[in-house]
C-alpha positions in Angstrom: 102.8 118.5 94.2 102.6 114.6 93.8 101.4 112.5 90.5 99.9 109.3 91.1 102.2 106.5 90.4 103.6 108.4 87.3 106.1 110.3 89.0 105.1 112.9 91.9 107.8 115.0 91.8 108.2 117.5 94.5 110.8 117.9 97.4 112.0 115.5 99.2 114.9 114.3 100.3 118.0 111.2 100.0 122.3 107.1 102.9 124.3 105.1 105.3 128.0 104.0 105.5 130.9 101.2 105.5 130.2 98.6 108.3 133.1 99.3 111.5 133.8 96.6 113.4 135.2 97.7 116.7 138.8 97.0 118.5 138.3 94.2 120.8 139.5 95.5 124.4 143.1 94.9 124.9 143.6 91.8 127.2 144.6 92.5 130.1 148.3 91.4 130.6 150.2 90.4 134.1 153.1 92.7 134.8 156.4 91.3 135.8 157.3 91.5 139.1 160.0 94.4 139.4 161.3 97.3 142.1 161.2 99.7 138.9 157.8 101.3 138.3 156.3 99.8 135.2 154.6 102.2 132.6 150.9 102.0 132.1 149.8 99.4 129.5 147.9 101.5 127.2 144.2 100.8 127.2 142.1 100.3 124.0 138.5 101.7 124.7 136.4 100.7 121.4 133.9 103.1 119.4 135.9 106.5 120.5 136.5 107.1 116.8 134.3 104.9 115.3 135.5 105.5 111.8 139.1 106.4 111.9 139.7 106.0 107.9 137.0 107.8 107.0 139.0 111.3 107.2 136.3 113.2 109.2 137.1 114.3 112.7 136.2 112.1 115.5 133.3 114.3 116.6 131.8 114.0 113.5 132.7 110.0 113.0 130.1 109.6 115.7 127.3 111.6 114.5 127.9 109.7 110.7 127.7 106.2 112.8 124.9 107.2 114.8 123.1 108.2 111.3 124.0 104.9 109.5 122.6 103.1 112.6 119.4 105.2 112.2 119.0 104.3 108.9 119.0 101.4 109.3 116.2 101.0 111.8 114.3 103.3 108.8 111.7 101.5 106.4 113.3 100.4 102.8 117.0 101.3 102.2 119.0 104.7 102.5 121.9 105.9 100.4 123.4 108.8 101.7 126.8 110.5 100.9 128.4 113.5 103.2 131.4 115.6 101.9 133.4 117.7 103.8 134.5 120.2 101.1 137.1 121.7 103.5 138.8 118.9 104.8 138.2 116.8 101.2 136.7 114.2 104.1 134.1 111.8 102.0 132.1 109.6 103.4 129.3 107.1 101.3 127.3 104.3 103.1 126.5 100.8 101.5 123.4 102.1 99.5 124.8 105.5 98.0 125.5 103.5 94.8 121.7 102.1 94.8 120.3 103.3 91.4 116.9 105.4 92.6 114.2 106.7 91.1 115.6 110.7 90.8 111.8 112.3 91.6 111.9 116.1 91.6 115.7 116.2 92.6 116.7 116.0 88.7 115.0 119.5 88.6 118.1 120.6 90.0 120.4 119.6 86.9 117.6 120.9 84.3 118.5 124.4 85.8 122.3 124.2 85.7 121.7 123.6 81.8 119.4 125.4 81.1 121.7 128.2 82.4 124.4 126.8 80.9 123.2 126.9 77.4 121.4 130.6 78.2 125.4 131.4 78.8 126.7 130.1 75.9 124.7 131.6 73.7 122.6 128.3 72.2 119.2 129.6 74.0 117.7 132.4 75.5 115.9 132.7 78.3 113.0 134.7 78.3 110.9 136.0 81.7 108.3 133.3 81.7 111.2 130.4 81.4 113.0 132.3 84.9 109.6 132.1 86.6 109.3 128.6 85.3 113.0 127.6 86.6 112.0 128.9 90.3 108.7 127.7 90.4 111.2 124.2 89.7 113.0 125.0 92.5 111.0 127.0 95.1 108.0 124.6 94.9 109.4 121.8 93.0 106.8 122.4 90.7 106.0 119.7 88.0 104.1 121.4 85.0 107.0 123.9 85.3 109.1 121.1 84.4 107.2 120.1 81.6 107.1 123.6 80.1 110.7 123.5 80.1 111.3 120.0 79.1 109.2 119.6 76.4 110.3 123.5 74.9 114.3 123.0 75.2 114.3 119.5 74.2 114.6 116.8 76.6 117.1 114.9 75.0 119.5 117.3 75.1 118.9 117.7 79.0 119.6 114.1 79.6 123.0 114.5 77.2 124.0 116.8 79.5 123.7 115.4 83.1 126.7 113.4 82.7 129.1 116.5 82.6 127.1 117.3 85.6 128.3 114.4 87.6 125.7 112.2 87.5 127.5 109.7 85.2 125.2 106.4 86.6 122.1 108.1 85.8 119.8 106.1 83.2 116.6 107.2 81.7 113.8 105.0 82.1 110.7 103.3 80.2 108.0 105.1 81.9 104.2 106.2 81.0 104.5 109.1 79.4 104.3 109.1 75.7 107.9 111.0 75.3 111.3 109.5 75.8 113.4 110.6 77.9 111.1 112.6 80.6 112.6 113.6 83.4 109.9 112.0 85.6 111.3 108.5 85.1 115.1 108.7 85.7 117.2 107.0 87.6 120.6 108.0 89.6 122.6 107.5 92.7 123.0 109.3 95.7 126.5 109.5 94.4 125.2 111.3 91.5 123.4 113.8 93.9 126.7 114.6 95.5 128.5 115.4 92.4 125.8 117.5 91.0 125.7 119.4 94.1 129.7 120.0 93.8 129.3 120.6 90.5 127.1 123.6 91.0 129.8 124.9 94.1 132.9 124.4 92.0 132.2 124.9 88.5 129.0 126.9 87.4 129.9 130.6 86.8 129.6 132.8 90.0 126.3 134.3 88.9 124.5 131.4 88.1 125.7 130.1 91.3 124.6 132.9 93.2 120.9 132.0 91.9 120.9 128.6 92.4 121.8 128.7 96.1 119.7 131.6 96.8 116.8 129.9 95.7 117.7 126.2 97.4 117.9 128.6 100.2 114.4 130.0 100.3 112.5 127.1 98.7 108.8 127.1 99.9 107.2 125.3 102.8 106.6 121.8 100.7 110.4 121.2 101.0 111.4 122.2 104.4 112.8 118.6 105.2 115.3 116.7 104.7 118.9 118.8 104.0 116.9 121.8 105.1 117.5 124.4 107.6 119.2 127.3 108.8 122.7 127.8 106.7 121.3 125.6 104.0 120.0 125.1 101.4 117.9 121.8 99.3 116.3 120.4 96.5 114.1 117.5 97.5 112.0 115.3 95.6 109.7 112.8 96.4 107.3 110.3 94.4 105.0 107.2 94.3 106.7 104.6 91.8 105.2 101.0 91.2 107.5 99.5 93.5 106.6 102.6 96.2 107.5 105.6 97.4 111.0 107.3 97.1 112.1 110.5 99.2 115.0 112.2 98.3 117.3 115.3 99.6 120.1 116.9 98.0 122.3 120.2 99.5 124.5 122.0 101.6 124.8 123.0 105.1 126.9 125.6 106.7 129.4 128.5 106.3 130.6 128.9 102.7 128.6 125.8 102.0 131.0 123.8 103.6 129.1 120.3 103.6 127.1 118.8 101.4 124.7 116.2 102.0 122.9 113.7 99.5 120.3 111.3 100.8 117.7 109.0 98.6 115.2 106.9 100.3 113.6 103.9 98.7 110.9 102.9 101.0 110.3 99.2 98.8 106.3 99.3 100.0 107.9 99.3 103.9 106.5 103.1 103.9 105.4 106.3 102.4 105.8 109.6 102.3 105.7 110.7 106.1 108.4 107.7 107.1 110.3 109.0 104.2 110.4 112.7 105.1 110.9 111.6 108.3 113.8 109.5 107.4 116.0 111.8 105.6 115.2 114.6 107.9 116.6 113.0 110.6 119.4 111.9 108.9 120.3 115.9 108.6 119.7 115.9 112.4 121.9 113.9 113.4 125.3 114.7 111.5 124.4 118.9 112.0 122.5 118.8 115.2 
């Protein structure tokens, strides 16, 4: 569901990586003359582990340089940020600290506190507000948003999201006549990350449960980006003044053992289908 320059909020999906320079070859040295057998000089053979600080296995080091050098063929800039939650591996490219317009991914945080305060006892959720929370997620669904926003106070929302993990996000001046609306927000792709691990490592079990069941089965308009089998998303995509942003925020595998955060600012250089396209194969590449 897209709004014209206000903020189309729907799925999309969100990043790229330190610069490695590799080894030169070893030069090539002339051995003594001797009757003993000399050892074999060791031979350095560049780009076999192309990041070997970055903690991930070597493998995997060439599927995140292969993605960084795709992103950077991509139109505008990328941000993205992979975490291995077994290993604690971490990896964040040169834009994941790019401040972003957040689109329909800072749906995502509305439900952890909306849940949150249902928990604790400071609201209460009725029917219509759970239909409105997966109609947030499933379909990324603006007016549900609104509902919500505007009947649980957006200012207490935005007060939350820094317990959340998303400690650069900044609300912004937009067109709408209230102040803050979660349509115009701002955030890193290092904001997406720790949201994400937020929900896996610290929202009670139940609520958890909910929230990855329904990033698991969200509905055709956000089957891109961090999306496929053993995974689950939140996307969100819009048209600012300065032009489109596609953004893509979950978890991939057994035990949700990655998690993946990628926002795309196209800067004019594209739109929505270079976007999608973009962050989608992004997701290719490191889980092919």
């Amino acid at each position: 569901m897209l709004r014209p320059i206000l903020v189309a909020c729907a799925l999309a999906l969100t990043a790229c990586g330190h610069a490695v320079t590799a080894e030169p070859p070893a030069v090539a040295r002339t051995q003594p003359q001797s009757h003993t057998l000399a050892a074999a000089p060791l031979v350095v053979t560049p780009g076999i582990c192309p990041l070997p600080d970055s903690g991930f296995e070597c493998d995997f080091q060439k599927r995140i340089k292969a993605a960084q050098d795709y992103a950077e063929t991509r139109p505008g800039t990328t941000g993205f940020v992979l975490r291995d939650r077994k290993s604690g591996a971490i990896w964040r490219n040169d834009h994941s600290g790019d401040m972003t317009w957040t689109a329909s991914t800072i749906k995502l945080a509305m439900v952890v506190n909306l849940l949150e305060r249902h928990r604790a006892g400071k609201i209460k959720l009725s029917a219509e507000d759970r239909s409105l929370m997966s109609a947030m997620l499933h379909t990324s669904d603006d007016d549900a948003a609104d509902t919500l926003w505007k009947r649980y106070t957006g200012a207490t929302f935005n007060a939350a999201f820094d317990k959340y993990g998303m400690t650069e996000l900044v609300p912004q001046k937009g067109y709408s006549t209230s102040f803050p609306y979660w349509g115009f927000e701002k955030c890193t792709a290092n904001d997406l990350d720790r949201l994400m691990n937020h929900i896996l490592d610290a929202v009670p079990a139940d609520d958890r449960a909910y929230i990855l069941g329904q990033m698991r089965e969200v509905g055709p308009v956000q089957q891109w980006g961090v999306w496929g089998p053993d995974s689950g998303v939140k996307n969100g995509w819009s048209e600012e003044d300065g032009g489109w942003v596609m953004n893509s925020v979950g978890f991939v595998g057994k035990d949700e053992r990655y998690t993946l955060a990628i926002m795309n600012n196209l800067k004019g250089e594209g739109a929505y289908d270079e976007g999608r396209a973009t962050d989608t194969e992004i997701t290719r590449i490191l889980f092919r």
